[in-house]
C-alpha positions as CSV (number, residue, x, y, z in Angstrom):
1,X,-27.3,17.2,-60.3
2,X,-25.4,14.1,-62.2
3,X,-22.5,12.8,-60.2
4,X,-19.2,12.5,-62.6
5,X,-16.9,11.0,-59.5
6,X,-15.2,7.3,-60.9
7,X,-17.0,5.1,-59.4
8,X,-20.4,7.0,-59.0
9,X,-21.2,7.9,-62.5
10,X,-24.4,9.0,-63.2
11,X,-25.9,8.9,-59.8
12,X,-28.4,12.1,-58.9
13,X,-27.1,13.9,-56.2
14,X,-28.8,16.1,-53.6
15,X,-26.1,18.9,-53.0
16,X,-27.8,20.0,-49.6
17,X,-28.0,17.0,-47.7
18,X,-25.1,14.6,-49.8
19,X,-22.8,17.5,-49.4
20,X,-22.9,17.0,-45.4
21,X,-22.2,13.2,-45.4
22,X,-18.5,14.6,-47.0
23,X,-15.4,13.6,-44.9
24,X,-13.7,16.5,-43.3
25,X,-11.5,15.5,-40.6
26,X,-10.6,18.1,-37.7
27,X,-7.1,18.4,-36.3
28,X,-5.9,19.7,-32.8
29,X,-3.9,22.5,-34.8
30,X,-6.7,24.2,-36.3
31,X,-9.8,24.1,-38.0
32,X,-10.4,22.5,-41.6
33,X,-10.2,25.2,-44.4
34,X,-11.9,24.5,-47.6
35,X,-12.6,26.9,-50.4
36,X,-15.3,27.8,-53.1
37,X,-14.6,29.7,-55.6
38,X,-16.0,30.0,-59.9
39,X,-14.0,30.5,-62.8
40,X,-14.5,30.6,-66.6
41,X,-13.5,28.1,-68.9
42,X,-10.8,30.7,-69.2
43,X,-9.4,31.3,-66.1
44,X,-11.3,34.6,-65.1
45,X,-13.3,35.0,-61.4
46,X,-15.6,38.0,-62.4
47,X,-17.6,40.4,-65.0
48,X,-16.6,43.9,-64.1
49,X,-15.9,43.3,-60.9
50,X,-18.7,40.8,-59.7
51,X,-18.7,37.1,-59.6
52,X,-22.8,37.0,-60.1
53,X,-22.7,36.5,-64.3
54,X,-20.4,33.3,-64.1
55,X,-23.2,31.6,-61.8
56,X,-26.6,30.6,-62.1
57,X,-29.7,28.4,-60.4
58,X,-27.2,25.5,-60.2
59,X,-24.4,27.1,-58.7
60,X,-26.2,28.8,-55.9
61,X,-27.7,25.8,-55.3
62,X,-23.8,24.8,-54.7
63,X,-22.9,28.3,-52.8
64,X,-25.7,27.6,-50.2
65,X,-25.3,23.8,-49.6
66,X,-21.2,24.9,-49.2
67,X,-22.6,27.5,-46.4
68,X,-24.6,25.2,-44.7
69,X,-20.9,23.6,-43.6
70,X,-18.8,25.9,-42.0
71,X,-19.4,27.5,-38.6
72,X,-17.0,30.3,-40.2
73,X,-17.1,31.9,-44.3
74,X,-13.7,33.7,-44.6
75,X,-13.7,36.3,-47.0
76,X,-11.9,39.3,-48.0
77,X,-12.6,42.8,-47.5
78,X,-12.9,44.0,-51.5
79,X,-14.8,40.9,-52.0
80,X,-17.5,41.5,-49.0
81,X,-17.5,45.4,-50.6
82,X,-17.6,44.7,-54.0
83,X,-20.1,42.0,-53.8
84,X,-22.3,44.0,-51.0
85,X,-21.9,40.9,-48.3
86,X,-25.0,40.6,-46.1
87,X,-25.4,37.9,-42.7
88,X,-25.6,34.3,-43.7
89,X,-29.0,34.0,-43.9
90,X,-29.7,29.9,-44.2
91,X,-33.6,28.6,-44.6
92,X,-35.3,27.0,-41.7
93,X,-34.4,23.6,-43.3
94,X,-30.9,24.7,-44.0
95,X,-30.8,25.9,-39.9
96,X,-32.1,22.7,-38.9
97,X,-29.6,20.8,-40.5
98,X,-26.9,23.0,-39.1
99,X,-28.1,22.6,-35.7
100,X,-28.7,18.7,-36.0
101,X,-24.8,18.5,-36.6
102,X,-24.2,20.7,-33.6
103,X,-23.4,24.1,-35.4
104,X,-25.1,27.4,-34.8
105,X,-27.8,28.2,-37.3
106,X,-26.4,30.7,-38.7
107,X,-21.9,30.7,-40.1
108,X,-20.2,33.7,-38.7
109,X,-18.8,36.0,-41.7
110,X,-15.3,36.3,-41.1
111,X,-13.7,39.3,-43.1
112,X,-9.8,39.9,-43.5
113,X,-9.2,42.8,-44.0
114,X,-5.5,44.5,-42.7
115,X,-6.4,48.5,-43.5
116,X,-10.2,48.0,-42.3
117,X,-11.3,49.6,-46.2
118,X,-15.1,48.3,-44.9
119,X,-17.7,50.1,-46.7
120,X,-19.9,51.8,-43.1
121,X,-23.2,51.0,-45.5
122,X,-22.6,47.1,-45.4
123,X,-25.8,45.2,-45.1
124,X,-23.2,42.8,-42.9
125,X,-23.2,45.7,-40.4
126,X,-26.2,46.7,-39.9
127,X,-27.9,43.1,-39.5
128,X,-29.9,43.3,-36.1
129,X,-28.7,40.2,-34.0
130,X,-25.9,39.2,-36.1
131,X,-22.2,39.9,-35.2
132,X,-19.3,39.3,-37.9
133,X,-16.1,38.7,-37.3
134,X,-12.5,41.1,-38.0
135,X,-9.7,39.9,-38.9
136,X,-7.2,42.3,-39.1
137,X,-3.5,43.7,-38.0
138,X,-1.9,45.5,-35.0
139,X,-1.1,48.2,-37.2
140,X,-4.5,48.5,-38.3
141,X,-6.5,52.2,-38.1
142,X,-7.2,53.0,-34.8
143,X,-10.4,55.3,-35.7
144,X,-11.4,52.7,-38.2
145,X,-11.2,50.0,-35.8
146,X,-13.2,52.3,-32.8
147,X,-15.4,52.6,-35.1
148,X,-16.2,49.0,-36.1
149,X,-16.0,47.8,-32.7
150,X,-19.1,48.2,-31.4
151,X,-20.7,46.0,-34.7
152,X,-18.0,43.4,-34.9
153,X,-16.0,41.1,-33.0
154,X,-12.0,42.2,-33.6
155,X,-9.4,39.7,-33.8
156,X,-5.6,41.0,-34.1
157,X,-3.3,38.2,-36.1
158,X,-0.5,39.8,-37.4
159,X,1.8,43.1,-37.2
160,X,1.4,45.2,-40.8
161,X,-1.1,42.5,-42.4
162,X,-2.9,39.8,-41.6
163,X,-1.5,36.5,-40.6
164,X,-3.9,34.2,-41.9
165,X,-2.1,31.5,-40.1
166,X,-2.2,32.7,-36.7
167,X,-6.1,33.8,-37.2
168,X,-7.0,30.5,-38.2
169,X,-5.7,29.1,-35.3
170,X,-7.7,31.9,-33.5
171,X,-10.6,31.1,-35.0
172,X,-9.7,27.3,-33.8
173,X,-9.2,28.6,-30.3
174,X,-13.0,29.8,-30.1
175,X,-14.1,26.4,-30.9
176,X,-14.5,26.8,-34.5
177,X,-13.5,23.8,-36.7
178,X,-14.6,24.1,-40.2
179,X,-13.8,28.0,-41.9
180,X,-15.3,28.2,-45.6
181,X,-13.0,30.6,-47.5
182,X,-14.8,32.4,-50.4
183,X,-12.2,34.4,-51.6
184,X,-11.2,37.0,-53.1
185,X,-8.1,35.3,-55.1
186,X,-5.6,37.2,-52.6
187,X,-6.8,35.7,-49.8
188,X,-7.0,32.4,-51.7
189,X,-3.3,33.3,-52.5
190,X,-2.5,33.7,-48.9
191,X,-4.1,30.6,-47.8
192,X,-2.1,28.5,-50.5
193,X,1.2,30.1,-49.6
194,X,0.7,29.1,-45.9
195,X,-0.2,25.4,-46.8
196,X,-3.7,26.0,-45.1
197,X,-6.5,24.3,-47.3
198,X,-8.1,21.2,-46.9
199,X,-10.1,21.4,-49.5
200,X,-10.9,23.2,-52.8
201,X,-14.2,23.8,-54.3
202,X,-14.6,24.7,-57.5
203,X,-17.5,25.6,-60.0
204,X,-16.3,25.5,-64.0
205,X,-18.6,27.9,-65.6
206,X,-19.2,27.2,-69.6
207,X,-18.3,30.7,-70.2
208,X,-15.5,32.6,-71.6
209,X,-14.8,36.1,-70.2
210,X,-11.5,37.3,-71.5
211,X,-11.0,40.1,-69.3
212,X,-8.1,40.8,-66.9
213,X,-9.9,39.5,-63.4
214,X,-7.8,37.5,-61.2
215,X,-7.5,33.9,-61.3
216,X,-8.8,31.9,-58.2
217,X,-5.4,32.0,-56.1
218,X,-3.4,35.0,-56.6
219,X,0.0,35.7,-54.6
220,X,3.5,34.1,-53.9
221,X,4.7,30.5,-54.9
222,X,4.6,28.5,-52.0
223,X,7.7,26.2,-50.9
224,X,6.1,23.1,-51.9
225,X,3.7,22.3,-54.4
226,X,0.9,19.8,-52.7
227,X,-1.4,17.6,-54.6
228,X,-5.1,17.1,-54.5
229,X,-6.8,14.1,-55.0
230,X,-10.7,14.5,-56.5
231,X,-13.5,13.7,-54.0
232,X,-16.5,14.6,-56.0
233,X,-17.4,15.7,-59.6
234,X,-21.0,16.8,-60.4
235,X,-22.7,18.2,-63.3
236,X,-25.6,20.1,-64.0
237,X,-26.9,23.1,-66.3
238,X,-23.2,22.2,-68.1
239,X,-21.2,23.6,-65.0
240,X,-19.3,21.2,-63.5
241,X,-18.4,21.0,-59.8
242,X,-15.3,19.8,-58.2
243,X,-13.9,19.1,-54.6
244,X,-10.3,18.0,-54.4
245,X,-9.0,17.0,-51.2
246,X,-5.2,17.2,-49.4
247,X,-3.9,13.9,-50.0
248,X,-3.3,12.3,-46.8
């Protein structure tokens, strides 16, 4: 990859190991919450559904050097269905890495999910050894949650939906300090309206989908309107790759 970033043009980047010398102060609040996310050139986050045709080599080279971050991936209940979610499953190198920085070797799937709609079939749920993580309402199915209790860990944040707020503090609470949201746009949405991210990854695909998929943030206007400042901008295969950061 070609680095883009005033100031660093034309330097090659290595996404898996420059990716981990990237600021990302903690707070005694909660855990940092950054984002990544692919759109087309014209606004659209998936082909019939699935976010898999707007990638390529490049940005899963991006997608796994992101995972290799977080000691949580947040991620929304039709997204982990629709895209088939299995464990985060990191190489040896990728592991060591994570353990080096004092994470466990694996990131703990997080999904949100307020009507626990889980598809029983998951590959997330049946991985031997690994245990995701609920997050879901006090209102939620009782036979739905009985019967997802003894695959995942529950946590209740919220009265009719999810308080994304009050999980993420939660998720801070267990010792967490880094969550990785990966959608779907709602949950993007949610996260915006509460003024939780950090930081916002984003792929540009050179494609243009038409379409009537979701944009990456979809839901209410928040109060205020924040602005990023860009922290990295990286090229390669023609998709670009930016990080913008909360200005401090």
């Amino acid at each position: 990859m070609i680095d883009l970033t005033p100031g660093n043009e034309h330097r090659t980047v290595h996404p898996r190991v420059d990716i981990h010398h990237e600021h990302r102060p903690g707070t005694t609040a909660r855990p940092w919450v950054m984002t990544n996310m692919v759109s087309s050139l014209d606004g659209g986050t998936a082909v019939e559904g699935l976010s898999g045709p707007l990638g390529g080599p490049a940005d899963q080279q991006m997608f796994g050097a992101l995972r290799e971050v977080p000691s949580v991936i947040l991620v929304g209940a039709a997204t982990v269905n629709a895209e088939e979610y299995r464990a985060a499953n990191p190489n040896p190198e990728s592991q060591r890495r994570r353990l080096d920085r004092g994470l466990p070797a694996r990131a703990t799937i997080a999904i949100v999910s307020s009507s626990l709609q889980l598809d029983p079939t998951l590959p997330l749920l049946h991985e031997p050894g690994y245990r995701p993580i609920v997050l879901t309402s006090a209102n939620a199915p009782i036979a739905k949650r009985n019967q997802l209790a003894d695959k995942v860990d529950i946590i209740e944040s919220g009265d009719e939906r999810v308080d994304l707020r009050e999980a993420i503090r939660l998720l801070g609470e267990r010792g967490h300090t880094i969550v990785l949201a990966e959608g779907g746009p709602r949950v993007n949405g949610q996260l915006v309206a509460d003024d939780l991210i950090d930081e916002w990854n984003m792929t540009l695909s050179p494609t243009l989908v038409a379409g009537e998929s979701a944009r990456p943030a979809v839901g209410p206007t928040p109060a205020t309107v924040d602005r990023f400042e860009l922290s990295r901008l990286w090229l390669d295969d023609h998709m670009l790759f930016g990080r913008w950061t909360r200005r401090q």
